[in-house]
C-alpha positions as YAML, in Angstrom:
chain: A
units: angstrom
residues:
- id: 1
  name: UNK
  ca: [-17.69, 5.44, 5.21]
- id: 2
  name: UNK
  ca: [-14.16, 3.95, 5.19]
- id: 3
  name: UNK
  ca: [-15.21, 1.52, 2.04]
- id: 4
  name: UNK
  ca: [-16.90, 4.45, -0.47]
- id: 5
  name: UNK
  ca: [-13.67, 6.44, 0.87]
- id: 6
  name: UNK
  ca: [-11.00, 3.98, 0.03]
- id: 7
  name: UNK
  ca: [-13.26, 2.80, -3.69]
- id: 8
  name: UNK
  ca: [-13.08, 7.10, -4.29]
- id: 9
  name: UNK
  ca: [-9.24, 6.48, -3.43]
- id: 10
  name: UNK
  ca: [-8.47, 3.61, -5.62]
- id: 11
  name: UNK
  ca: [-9.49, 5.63, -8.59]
- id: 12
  name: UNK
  ca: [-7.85, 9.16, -7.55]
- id: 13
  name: UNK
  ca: [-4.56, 7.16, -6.57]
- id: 14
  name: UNK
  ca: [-4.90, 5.33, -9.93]
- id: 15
  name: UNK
  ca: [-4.95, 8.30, -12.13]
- id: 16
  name: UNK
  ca: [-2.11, 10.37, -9.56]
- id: 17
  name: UNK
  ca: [0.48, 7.19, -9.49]
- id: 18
  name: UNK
  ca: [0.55, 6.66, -13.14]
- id: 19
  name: UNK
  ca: [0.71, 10.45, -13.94]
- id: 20
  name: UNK
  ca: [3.42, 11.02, -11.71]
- id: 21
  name: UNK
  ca: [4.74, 7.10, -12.18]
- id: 22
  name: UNK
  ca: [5.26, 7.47, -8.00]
- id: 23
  name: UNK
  ca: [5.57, 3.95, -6.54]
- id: 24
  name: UNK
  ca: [4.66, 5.57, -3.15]
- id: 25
  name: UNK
  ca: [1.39, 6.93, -4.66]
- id: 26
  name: UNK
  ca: [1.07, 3.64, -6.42]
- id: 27
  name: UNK
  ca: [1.73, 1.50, -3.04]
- id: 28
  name: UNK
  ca: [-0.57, 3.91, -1.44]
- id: 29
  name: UNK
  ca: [-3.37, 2.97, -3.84]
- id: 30
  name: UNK
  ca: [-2.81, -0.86, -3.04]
- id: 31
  name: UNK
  ca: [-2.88, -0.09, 1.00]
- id: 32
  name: UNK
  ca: [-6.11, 1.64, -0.10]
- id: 33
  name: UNK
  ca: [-7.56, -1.70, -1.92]
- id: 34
  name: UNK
  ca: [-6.47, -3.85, 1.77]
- id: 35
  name: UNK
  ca: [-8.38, -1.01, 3.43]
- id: 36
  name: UNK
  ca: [-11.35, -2.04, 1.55]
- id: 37
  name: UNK
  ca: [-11.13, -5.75, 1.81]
- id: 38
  name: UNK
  ca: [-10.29, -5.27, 5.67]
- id: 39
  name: UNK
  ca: [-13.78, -3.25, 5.51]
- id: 40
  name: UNK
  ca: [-15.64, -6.16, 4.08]
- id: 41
  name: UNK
  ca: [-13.93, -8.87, 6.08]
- id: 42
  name: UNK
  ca: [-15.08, -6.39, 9.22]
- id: 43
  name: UNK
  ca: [-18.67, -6.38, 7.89]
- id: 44
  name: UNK
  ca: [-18.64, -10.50, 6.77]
- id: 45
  name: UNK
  ca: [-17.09, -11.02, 10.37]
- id: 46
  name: UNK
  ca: [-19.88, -8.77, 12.12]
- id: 47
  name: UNK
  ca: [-22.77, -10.91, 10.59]
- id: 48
  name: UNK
  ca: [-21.55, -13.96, 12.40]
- id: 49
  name: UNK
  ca: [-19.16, -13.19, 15.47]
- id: 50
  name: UNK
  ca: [-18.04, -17.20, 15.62]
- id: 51
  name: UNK
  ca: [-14.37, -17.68, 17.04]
- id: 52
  name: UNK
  ca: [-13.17, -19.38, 14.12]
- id: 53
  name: UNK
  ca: [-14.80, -16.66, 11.72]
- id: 54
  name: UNK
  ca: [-12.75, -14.07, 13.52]
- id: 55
  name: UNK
  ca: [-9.18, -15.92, 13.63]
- id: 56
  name: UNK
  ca: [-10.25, -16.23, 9.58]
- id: 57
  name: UNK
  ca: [-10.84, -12.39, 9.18]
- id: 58
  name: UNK
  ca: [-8.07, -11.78, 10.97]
- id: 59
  name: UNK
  ca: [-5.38, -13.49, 9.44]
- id: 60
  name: UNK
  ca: [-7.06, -12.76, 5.74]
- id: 61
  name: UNK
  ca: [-5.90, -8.87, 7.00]
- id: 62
  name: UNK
  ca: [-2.65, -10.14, 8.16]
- id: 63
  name: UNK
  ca: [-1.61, -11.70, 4.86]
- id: 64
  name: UNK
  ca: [-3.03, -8.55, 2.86]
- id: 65
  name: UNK
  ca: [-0.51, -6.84, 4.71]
- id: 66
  name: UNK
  ca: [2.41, -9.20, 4.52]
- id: 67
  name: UNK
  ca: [1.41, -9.13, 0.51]
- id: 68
  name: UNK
  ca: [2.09, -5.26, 0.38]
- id: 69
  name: UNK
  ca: [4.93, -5.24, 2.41]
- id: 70
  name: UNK
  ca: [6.52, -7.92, 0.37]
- id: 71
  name: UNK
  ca: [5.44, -5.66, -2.73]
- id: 72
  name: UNK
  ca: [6.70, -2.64, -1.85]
- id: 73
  name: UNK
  ca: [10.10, -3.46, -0.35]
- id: 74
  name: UNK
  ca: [10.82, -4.66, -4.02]
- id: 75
  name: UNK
  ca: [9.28, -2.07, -5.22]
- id: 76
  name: UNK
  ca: [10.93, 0.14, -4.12]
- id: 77
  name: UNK
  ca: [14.46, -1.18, -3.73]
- id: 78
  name: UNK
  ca: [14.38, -1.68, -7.59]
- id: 79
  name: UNK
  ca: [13.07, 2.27, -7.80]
- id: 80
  name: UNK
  ca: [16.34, 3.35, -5.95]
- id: 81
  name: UNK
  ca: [18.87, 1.35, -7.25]
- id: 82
  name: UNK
  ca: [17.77, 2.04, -11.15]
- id: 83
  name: UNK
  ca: [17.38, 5.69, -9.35]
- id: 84
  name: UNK
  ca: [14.32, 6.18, -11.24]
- id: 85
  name: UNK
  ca: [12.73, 9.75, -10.51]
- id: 86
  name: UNK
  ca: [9.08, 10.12, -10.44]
- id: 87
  name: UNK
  ca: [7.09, 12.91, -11.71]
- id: 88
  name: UNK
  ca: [5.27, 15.51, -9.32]
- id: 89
  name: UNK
  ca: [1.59, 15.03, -8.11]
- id: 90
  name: UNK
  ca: [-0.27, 17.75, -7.08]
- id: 91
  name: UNK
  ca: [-3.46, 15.29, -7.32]
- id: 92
  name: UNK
  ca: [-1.44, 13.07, -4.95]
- id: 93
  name: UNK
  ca: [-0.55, 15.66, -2.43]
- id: 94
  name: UNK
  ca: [-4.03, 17.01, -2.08]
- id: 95
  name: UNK
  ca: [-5.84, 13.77, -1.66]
- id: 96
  name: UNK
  ca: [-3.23, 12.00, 0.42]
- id: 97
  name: UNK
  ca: [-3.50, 15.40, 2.86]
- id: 98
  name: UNK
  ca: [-7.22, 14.89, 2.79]
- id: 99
  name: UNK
  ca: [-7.28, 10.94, 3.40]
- id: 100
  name: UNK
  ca: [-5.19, 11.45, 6.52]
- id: 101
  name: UNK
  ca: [-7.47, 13.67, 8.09]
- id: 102
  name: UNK
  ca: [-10.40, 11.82, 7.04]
- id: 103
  name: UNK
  ca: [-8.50, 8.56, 7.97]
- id: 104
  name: UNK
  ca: [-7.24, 9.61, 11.62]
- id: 105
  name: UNK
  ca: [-11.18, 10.11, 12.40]
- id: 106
  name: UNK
  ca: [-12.71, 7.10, 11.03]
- id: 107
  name: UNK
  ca: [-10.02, 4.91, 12.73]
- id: 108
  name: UNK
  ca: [-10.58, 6.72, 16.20]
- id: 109
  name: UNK
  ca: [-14.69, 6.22, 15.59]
- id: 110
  name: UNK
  ca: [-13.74, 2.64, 14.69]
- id: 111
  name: UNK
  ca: [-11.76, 1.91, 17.69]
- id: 112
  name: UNK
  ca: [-14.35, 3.56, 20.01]
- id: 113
  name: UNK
  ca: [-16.72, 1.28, 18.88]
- id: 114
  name: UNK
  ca: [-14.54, -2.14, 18.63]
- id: 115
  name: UNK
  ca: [-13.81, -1.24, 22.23]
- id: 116
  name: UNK
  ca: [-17.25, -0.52, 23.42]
- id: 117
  name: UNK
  ca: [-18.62, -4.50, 21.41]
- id: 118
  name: UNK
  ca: [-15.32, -6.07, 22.72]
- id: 119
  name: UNK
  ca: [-14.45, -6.91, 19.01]
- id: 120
  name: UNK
  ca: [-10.96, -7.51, 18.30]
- id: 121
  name: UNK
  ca: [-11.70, -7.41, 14.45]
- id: 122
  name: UNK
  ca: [-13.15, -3.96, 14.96]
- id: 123
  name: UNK
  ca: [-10.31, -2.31, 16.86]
- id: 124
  name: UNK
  ca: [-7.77, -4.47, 14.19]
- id: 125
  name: UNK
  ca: [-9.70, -2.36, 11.54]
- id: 126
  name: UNK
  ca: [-9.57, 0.63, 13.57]
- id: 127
  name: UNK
  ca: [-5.47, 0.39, 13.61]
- id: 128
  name: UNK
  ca: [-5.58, -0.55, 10.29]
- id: 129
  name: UNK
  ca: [-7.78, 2.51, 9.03]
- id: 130
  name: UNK
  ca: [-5.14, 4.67, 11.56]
- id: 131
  name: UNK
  ca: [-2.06, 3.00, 9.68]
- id: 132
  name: UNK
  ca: [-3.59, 4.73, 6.23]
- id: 133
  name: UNK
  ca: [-3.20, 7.76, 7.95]
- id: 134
  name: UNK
  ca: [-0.17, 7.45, 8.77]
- id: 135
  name: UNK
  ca: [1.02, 5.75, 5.74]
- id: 136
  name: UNK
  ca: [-0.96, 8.89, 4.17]
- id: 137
  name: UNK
  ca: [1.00, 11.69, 5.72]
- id: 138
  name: UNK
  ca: [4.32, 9.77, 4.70]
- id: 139
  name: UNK
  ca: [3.29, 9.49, 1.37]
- id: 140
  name: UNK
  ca: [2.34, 13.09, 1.30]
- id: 141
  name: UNK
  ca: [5.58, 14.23, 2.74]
- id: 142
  name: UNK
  ca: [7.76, 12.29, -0.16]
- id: 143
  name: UNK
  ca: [5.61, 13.90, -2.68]
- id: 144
  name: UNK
  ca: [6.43, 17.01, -1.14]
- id: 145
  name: UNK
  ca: [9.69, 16.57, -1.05]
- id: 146
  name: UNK
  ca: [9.90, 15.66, -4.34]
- id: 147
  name: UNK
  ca: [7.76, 18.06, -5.86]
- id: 148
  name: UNK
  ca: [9.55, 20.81, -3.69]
- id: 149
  name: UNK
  ca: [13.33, 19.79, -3.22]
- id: 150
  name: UNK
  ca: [13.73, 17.30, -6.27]
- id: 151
  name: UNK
  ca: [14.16, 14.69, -3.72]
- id: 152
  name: UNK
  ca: [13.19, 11.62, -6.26]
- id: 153
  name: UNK
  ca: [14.38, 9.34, -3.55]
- id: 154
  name: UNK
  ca: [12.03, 10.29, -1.19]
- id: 155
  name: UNK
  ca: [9.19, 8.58, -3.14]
- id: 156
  name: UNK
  ca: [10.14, 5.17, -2.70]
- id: 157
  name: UNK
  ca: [11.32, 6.13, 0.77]
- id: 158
  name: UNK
  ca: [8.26, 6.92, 1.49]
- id: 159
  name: UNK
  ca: [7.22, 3.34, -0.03]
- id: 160
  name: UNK
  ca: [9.57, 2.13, 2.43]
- id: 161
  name: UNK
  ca: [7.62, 3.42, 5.52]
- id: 162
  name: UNK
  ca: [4.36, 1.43, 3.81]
- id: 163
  name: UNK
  ca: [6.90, -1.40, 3.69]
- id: 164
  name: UNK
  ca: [7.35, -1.07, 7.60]
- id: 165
  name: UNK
  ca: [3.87, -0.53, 8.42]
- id: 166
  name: UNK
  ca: [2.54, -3.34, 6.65]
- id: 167
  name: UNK
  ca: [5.04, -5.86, 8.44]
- id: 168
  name: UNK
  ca: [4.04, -4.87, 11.56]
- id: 169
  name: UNK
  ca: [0.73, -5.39, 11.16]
- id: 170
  name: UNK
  ca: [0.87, -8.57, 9.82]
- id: 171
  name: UNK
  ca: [3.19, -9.80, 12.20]
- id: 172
  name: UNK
  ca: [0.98, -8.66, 15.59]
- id: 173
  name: UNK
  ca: [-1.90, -10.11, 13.89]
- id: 174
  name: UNK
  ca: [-0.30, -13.33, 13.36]
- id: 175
  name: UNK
  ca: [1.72, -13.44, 16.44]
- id: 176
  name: UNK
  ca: [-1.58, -13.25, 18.28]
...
């Protein structure tokens, strides 16, 4: 469920980051691409639950992570300091409101079940699938505040909270 959402989400984030030329709905669209590797690493690791084939899956997560965060924090630094001020996104309000609902559920489901098969890749992907939803309603809420307030900066602020999510990860994953 989490891979046909996030390959719907690619496309819908596609079409809303370059019509509103939003680097949060744009960075969005990128977590939503790791969210669908992380999906097939989960599914290559399930076939074959071998130690080493687990430290693999999880550290190919880890570095999609570090890779966005590294993205983004450019991102949007450059987006603030040329103070460049997006468009509004209706589209990317209204599916970013949706995806953290949807999001918040799969990633409890996930856990549930990681917990119950004693999987550490499972419950990784269950925080993962929960940090979209976060990541989700921050995105939304810059949109808002954009669309709403004229707050232009609170686009790539909200990049900025993708920035911080996507450390973290990476960093417990690879700290162990």
């Amino acid at each position: 469920m989490t891979l046909l959402w996030n390959v719907l989400g690619v496309v819908v984030l596609a079409i809303a980051a370059i019509t509103a030329r939003s680097v949060a709905l744009f960075g969005f669209g990128l977590d939503s691409l790791i969210e669908i590797g992380a999906s097939i690493v989960v599914l290559w690791e399930l076939a074959d639950a071998a130690m080493e084939r687990r430290r693999r899956a999880l550290r190919l997560i880890g570095a999609a992570f570090a890779m966005l965060a590294a993205y983004l924090g450019v991102q949007s630094t450059i987006t603030l300091v040329a103070q460049f001020h997006p468009h509004h996104s209706p589209l990317g309000v209204a599916w970013t409101g949706i995806t953290a609902v949807v999001m918040f559920s799969l990633a409890g489901g996930k856990t549930r079940v990681g917990t119950a098969l004693n999987n550490p890749v499972l419950r990784a992907e269950g925080r993962v699938t929960a940090i979209d939803g976060v990541l989700a309603v921050a995105v939304s809420v810059g949109l808002v505040l954009n669309a709403l307030l004229g707050w232009w900066w609170a686009d790539p602020s909200a990049g900025y909270v993708l920035v911080y999510y996507g450390a973290r990860e990476a960093w417990q994953i690879f700290a162990g």
